[in-house]
C-alpha positions as a Markdown table, in Angstrom:
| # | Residue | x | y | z |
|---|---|---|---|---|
| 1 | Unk | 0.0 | 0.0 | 0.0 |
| 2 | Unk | 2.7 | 2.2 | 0.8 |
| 3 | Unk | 4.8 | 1.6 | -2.4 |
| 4 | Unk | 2.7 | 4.4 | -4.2 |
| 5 | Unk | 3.5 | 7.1 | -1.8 |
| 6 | Unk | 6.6 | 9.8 | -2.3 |
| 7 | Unk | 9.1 | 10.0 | -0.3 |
| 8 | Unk | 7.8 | 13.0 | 1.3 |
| 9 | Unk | 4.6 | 11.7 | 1.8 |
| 10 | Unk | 6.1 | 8.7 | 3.3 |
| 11 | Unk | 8.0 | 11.2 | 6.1 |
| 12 | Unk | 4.7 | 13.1 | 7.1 |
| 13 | Unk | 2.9 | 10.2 | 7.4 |
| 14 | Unk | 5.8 | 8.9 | 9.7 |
| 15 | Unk | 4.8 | 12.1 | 11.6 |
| 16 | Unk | 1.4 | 11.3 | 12.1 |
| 17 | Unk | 2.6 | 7.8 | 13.7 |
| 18 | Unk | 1.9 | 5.2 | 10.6 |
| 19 | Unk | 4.8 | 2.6 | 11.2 |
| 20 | Unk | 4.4 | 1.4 | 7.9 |
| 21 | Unk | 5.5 | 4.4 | 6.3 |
| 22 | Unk | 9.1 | 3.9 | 8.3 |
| 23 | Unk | 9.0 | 0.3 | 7.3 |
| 24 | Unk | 8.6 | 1.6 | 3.3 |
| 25 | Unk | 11.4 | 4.3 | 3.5 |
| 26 | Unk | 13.2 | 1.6 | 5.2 |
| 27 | Unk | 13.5 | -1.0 | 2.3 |
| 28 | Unk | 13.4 | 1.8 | -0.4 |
| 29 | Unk | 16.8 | 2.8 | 1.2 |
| 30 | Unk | 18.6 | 0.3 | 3.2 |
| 31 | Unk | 20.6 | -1.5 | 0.4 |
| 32 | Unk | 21.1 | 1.7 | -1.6 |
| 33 | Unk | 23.2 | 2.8 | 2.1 |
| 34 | Unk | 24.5 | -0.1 | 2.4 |
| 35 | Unk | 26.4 | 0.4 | -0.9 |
| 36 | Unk | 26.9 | 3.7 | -0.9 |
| 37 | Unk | 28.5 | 3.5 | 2.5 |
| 38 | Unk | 30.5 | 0.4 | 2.0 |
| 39 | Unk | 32.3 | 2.1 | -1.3 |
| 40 | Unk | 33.8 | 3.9 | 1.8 |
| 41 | Unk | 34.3 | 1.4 | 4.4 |
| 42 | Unk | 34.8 | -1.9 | 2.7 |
| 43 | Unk | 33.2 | -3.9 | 5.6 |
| 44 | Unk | 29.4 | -5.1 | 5.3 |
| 45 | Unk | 28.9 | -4.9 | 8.9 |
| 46 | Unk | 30.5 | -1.0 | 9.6 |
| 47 | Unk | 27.7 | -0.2 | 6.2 |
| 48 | Unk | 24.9 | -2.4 | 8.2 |
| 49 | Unk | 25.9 | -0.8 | 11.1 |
| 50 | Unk | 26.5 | 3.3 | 10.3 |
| 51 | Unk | 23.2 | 2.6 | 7.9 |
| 52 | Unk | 20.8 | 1.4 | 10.8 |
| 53 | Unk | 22.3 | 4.2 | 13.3 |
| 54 | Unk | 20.6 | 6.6 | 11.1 |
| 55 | Unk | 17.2 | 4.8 | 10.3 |
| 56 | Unk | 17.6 | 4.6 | 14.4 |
| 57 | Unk | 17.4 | 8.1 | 14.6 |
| 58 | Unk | 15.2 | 8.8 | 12.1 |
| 59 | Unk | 12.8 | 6.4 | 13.9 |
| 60 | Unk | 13.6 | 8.3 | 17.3 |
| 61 | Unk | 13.1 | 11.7 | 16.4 |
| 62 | Unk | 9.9 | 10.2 | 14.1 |
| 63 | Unk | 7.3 | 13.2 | 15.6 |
| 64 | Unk | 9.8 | 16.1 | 15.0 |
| 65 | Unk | 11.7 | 14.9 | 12.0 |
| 66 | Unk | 12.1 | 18.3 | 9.3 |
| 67 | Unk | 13.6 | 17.9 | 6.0 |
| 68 | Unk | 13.9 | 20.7 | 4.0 |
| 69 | Unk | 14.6 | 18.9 | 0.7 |
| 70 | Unk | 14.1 | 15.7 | -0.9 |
| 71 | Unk | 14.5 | 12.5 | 1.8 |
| 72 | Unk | 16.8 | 11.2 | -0.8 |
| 73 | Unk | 19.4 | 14.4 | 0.2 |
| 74 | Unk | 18.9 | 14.1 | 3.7 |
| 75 | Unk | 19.8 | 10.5 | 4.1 |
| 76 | Unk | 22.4 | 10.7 | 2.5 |
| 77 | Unk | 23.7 | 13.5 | 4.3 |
| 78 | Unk | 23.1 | 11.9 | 7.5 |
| 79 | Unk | 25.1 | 8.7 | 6.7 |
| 80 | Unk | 27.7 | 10.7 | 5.2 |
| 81 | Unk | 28.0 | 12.5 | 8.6 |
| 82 | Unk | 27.8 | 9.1 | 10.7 |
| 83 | Unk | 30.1 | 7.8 | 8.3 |
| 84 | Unk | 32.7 | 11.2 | 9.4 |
| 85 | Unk | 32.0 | 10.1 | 12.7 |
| 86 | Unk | 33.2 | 6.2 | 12.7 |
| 87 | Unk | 36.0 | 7.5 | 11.5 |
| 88 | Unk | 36.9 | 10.1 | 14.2 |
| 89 | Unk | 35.6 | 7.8 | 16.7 |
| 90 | Unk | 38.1 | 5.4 | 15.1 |
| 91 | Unk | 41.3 | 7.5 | 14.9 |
| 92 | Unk | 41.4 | 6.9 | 10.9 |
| 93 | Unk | 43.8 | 9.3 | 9.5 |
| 94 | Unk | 42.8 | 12.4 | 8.7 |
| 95 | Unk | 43.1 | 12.0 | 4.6 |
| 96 | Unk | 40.7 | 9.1 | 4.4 |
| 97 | Unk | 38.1 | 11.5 | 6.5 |
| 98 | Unk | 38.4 | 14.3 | 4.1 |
| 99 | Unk | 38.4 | 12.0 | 1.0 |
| 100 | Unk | 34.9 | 10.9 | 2.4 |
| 101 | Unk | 34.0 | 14.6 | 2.8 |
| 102 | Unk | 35.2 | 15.1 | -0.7 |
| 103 | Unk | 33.6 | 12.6 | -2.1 |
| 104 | Unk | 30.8 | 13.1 | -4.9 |
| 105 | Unk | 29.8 | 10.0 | -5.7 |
| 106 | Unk | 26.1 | 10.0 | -4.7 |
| 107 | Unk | 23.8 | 6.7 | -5.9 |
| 108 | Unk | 20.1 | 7.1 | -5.8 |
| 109 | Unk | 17.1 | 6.6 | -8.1 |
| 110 | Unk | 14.8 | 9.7 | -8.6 |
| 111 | Unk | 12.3 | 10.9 | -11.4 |
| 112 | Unk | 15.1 | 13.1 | -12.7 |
| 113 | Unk | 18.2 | 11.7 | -11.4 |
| 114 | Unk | 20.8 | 13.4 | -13.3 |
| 115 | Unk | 19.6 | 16.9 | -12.2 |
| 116 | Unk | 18.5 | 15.8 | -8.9 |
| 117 | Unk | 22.3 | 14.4 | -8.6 |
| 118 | Unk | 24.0 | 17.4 | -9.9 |
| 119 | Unk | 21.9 | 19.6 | -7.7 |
| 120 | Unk | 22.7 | 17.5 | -4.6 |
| 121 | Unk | 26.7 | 17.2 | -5.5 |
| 122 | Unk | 27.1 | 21.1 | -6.0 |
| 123 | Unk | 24.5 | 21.7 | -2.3 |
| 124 | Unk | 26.8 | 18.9 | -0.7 |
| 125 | Unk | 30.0 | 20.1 | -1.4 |
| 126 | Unk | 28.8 | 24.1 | -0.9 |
| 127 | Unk | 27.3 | 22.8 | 2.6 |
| 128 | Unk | 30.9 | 21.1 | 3.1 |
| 129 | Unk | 32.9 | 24.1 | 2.3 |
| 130 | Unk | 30.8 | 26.3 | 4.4 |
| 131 | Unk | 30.9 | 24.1 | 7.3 |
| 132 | Unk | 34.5 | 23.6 | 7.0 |
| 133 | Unk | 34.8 | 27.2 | 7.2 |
| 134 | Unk | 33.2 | 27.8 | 10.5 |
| 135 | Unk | 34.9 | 27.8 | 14.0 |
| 136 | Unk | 35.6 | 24.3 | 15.6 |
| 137 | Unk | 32.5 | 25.0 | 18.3 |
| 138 | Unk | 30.1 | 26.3 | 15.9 |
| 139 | Unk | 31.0 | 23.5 | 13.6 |
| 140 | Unk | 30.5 | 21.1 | 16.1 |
| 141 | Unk | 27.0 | 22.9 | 17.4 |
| 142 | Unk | 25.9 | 22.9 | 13.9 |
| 143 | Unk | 26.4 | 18.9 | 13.2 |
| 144 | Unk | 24.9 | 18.2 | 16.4 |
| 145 | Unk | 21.7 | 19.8 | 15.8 |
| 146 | Unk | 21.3 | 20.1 | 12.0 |
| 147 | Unk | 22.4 | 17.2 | 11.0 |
| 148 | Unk | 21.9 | 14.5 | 14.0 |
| 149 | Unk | 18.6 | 16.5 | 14.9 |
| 150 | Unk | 19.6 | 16.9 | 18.7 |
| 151 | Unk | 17.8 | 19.4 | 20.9 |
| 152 | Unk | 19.5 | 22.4 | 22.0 |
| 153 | Unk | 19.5 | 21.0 | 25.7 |
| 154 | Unk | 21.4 | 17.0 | 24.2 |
| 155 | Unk | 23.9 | 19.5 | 22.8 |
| 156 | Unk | 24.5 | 21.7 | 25.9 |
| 157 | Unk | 25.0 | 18.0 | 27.5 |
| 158 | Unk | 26.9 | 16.3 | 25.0 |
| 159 | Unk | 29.5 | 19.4 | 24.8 |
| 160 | Unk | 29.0 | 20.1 | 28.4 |
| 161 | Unk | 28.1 | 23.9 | 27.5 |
| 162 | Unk | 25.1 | 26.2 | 28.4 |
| 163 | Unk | 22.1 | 26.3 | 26.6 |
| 164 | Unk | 22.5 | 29.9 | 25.8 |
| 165 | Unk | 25.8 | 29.0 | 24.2 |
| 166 | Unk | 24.3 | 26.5 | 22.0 |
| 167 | Unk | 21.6 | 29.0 | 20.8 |
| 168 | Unk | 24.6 | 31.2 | 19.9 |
| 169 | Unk | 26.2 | 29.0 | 17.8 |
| 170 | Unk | 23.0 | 28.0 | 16.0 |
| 171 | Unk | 22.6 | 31.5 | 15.3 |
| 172 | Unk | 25.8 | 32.3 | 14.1 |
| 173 | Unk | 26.1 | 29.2 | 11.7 |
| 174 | Unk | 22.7 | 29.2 | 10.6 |
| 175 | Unk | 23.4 | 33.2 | 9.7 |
| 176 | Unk | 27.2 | 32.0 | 8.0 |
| 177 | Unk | 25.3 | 29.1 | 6.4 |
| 178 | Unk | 22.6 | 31.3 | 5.0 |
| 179 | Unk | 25.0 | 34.0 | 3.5 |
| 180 | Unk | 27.6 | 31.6 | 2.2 |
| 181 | Unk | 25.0 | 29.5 | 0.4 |
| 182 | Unk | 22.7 | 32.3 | -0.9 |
| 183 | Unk | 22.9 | 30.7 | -4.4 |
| 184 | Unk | 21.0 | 27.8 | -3.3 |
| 185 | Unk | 18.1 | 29.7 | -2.0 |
């Protein structure tokens, strides 16, 4: 039943509570990840693994989840961004983290694919630049809560700071994100 719906659709019905709608976006996705991420890793599990952290928090944050774009962008931004993260987390060297930054190779099926992919490799590496370019806090604010979806309050937590101080880097990314990528507005 659910096969017919867009990905969009898919997401607000997610909203509203339908489980089904997870379990759709779940098998449209999961071996398109899987590949995408192992092209990086070249280990089935690490894929399985980095690939079902982010369907994890996709199914936690269910009732609040926001996308901007197209699904297809924003998962693959949010396994690209786990992907970052094993890596850190891992002590891999710091060329094989920006060569995964760097990357452009994106894989997904859309009506227009070719556009859809040229859009999404220009927005993906203007998002990367820009973020590269802002301070190490702000950075790290940003990723938390645009990207992993955390609250302001797991982020004062997580980078033992006050709220207020995660408020003020929001603002000041979202204000050097939104100037630096005018193009894409």
């Amino acid at each position: 039943m659910y096969k017919r719906f867009t990905d969009e659709e898919l997401v607000e019905l997610l909203r509203q509570g339908k489980d089904k709608a997870f379990d759709e976006l779940y098998f449209r996705y999961r071996d398109l990840l899987v590949r995408f991420v192992y092209l990086r890793m070249k280990s089935i599990p690490i894929s399985e693994e980095i690939v079902q952290e982010v369907f994890t928090t996709i199914w936690e944050r269910r009732k609040t989840l926001v996308i901007q774009k197209k699904f297809s962008a924003y998962i693959y931004t949010s396994v690209r961004y786990v992907t970052l993260d094993y890596f850190k987390s891992h002590t891999i060297t710091d060329q094989y983290i920006k060569e995964v930054l760097d990357s452009s190779t994106v894989e997904y099926s859309s009506t227009n694919a070719t556009e859809d992919s040229i859009y999404y490799e220009e927005l993906q590496e203007a998002v990367d630049k820009a973020a590269s370019l802002l301070p190490k806090k702000s950075k790290e604010v940003f990723i938390l809560s645009r990207i992993k979806h955390y609250t302001n309050k797991e982020i004062a937590e997580e980078l033992n700071v006050s709220h207020e101080t995660v408020k003020y880097h929001i603002a000041y990314a979202l204000k050097f994100m939104r100037s630096y990528l005018g193009e894409f507005n």
